[in-house]
N, C-alpha and C positions, 0 to 999 in steps of 0.2 A: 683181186689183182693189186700188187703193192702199186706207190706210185712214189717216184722218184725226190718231188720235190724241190724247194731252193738250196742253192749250194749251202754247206755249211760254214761259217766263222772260224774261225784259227781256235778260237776261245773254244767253243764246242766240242771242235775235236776234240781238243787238249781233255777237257775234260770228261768228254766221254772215255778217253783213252784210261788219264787215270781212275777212274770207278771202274775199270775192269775188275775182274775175279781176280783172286791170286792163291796159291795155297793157303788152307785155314791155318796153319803153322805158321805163315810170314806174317797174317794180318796178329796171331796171338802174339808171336814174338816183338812187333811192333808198338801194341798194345801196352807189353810189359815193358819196353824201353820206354815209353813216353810215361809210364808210371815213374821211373826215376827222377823227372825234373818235375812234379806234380804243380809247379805254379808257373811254370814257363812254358811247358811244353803247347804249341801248338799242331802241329801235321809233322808226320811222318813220311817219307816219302821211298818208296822201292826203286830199284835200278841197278841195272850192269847185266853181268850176262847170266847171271841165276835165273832173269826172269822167263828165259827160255828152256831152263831146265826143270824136269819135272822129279828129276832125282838131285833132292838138297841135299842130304849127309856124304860129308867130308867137303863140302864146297862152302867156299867164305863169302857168308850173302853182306852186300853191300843196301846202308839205308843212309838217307839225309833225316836228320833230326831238324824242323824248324824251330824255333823256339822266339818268343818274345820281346827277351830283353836278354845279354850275357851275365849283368849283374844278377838278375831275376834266377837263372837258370846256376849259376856255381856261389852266390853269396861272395863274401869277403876271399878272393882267392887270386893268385896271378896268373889264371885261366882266363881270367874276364880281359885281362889285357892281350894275353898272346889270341883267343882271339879275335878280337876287337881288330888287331894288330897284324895276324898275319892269318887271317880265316882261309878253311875250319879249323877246330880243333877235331881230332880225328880219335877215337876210343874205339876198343875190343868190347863185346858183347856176346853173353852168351846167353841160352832160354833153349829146355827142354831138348839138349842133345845138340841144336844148332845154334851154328857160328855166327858172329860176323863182328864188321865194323861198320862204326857210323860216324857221321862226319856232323857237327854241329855249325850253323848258322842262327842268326836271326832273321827275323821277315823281312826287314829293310834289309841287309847285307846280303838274304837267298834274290830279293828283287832286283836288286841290284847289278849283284853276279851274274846274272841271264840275262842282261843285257849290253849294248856295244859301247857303253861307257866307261868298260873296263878292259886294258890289255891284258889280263887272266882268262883264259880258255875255259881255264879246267870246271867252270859251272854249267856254261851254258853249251859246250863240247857235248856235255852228258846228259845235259835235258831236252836238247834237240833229237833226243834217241828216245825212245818210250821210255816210260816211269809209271809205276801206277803209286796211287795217294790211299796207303792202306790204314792211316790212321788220322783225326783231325780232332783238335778241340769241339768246333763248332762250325756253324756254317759259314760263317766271317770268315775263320781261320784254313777252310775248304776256299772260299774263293779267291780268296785271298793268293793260295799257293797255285791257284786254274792260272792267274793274271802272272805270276812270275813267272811259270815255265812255258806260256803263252810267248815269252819274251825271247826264249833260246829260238826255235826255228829260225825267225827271221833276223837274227845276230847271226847265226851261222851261214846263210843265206847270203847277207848283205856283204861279211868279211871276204868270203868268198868267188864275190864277183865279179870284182876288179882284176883277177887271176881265169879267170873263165871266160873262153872263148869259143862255146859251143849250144847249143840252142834245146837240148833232153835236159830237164829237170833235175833224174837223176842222177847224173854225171855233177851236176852243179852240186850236190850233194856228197856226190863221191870225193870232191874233189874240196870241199870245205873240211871232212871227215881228215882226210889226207893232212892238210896245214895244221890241222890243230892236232893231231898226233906229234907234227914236228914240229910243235909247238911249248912240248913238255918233255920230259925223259922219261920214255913209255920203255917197258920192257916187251910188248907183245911182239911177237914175229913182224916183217914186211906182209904187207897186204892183207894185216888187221884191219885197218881205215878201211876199204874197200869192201870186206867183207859183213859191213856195217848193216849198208846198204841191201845186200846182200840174204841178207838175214828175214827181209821182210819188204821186199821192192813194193807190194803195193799200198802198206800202207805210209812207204816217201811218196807215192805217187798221188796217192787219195791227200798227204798235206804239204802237197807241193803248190798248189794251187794259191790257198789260202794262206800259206806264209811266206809266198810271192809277192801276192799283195800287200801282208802286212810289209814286207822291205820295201814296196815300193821300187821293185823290178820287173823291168819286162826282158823276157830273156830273146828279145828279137831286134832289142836298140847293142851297135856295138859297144863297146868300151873302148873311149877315148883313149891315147897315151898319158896320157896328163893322170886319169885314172888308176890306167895300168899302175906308174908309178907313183903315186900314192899308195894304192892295194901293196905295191911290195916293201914299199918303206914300214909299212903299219904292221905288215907281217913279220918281216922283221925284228921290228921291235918287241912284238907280242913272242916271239920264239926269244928273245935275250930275257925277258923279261919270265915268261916260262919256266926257264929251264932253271934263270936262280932263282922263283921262287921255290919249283922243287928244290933244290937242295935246299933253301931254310927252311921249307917243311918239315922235311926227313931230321934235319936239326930240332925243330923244335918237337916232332913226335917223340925222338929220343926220352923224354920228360912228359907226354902225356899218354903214348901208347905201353901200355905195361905187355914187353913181349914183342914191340916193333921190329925191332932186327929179325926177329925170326918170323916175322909175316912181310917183311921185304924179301927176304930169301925165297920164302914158298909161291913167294907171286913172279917172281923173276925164275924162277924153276918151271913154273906153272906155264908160263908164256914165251917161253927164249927157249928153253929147252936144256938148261944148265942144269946143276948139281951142285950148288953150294952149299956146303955145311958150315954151320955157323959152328965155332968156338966154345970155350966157356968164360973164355976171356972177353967174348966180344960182346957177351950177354951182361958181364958186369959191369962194363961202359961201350955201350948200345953208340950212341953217339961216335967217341973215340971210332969205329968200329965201321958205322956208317961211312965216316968221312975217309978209311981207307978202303972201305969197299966199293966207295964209288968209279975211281979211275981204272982200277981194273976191268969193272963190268963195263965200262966206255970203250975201254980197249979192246975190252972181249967182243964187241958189239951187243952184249945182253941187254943195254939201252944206250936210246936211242937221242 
């Protein structure tokens, strides 16, 4: 007869979660991208919505590259400053017939990101969501990456509570999903945020518990006014601050993504449900091209 046991750690989870299995395809293709930066590369990391699919071809898998140092990782290059400057930097990847993109960090900057001391969403939005750890230098470099993404639940938790006035876990979850979507210019349908959750309720509910604690919430004390507003000035700011840094992202991939425009288009096809065809003009200045494609797709509602 099994037996139940002490509850588990936020840490635990996290890391049992990433040493999941994953296809033997993701863990090689993983493998071979961290072979690219052979003196930087530390962990690898899977995520988004491939990890629920069990048919990969034609789908653009999404990975975090950790890495070391930026200088360590591109040498003499003015990559180390853009991202130093404006992290990730984001590249196309390809390995035996599949795709993807990968987004570059360092250890400090991926720790960082995942947690509440940054107004950017966009890290710890995505690591409060399952991820698995399909490649690592070492086991430094494994715990290392357990302790960062340890850090997204209870950021997304915390940001979200000051806004939350209901006492199910879940919801508290739904409803952080929700802010941080409007938080960046997402092209996914309405009640993407929601179907996050969705996707897998028990396992928000099995690390609801423990990344309660780590925020250092109880979801049975109310939220003062005074709170209230704080939570919405902070939001706020994090949606101003959101949405332009997407746009100087998309500015600065124009110069590191070789082929961006046209994996903006098929991602905003993918999720809005539009039909954009890129140009040939818009391929030979990507940028140019970006920055008139964005107001229409605003206007379209294709993002958001």
């Amino acid at each position: 007869m099994s037996q139940s046991g002490p509850p588990q750690s936020l840490e635990a989870l996290v890391a049992a979660e990433l040493a999941e299995a994953v296809d033997p395809r993701v863990s090689a293709m993983a493998a071979a991208l961290a072979a690219l930066y052979p003196r930087a590369a530390r962990a690898v990391l899977f995520y988004g919505s491939c990890l629920r699919e069990r048919q990969l071809d034609g789908l653009m898998l999404d990975f975090y590259l950790i890495v070391s140092d930026y200088a360590v990782a591109y040498g003499k290059s003015w990559m180390v400053s853009a991202n130093r400057l404006i992290p990730p930097n984001v590249f196309p990847f390809q390995h035996e017939g599949l795709v993807a993109k990968y987004a570059v960090l360092s250890e400090a900057d991926f720790h960082r990101l995942n947690g509440p001391e940054t107004l950017s969403v966009s890290v710890w939005a995505r690591f409060a969501q399952p991820s698995r750890l399909v490649w690592s230098a070492d086991t430094r470099a494994s715990q290392a990456a357990v302790a960062s993404v340890a850090r997204a639940a209870p950021t997304l938790l915390m940001a979200a509570r000051p806004l939350f006035a209901g006492t199910d876990p879940l919801d508290l979850w739904r409803l952080g999903f929700q802010l941080t979507y409007g938080a960046e210019l997402r092209s996914e349908r309405k009640g993407r945020a929601a179907s996050v959750v969705e996707a897998d309720p028990e396992r928000y509910a099995r690390f609801s518990g423990p990344a309660l604690s780590a925020a250092g919430i109880l979801l049975d004390q109310e939220v003062s006014a005074a709170e209230r507003g704080r939570g919405l000035r902070r939001w706020a700011r994090m949606r101003r601050a959101g949405k332009a840094l997407t746009v100087v992202r998309l500015m600065k991939a124009s110069g590191t993504y070789a082929g961006g425009i046209d994996y903006l288009a098929w991602k905003i096809n993918r999720h809005a449900g539009t039909e954009i065809a890129i140009k040939p003009w818009q391929r030979r200045w990507p940028l140019v091209a970006a920055l008139t494609l964005l107001p229409k797709l605003l206007r379209r509602g294709a993002i958001r």
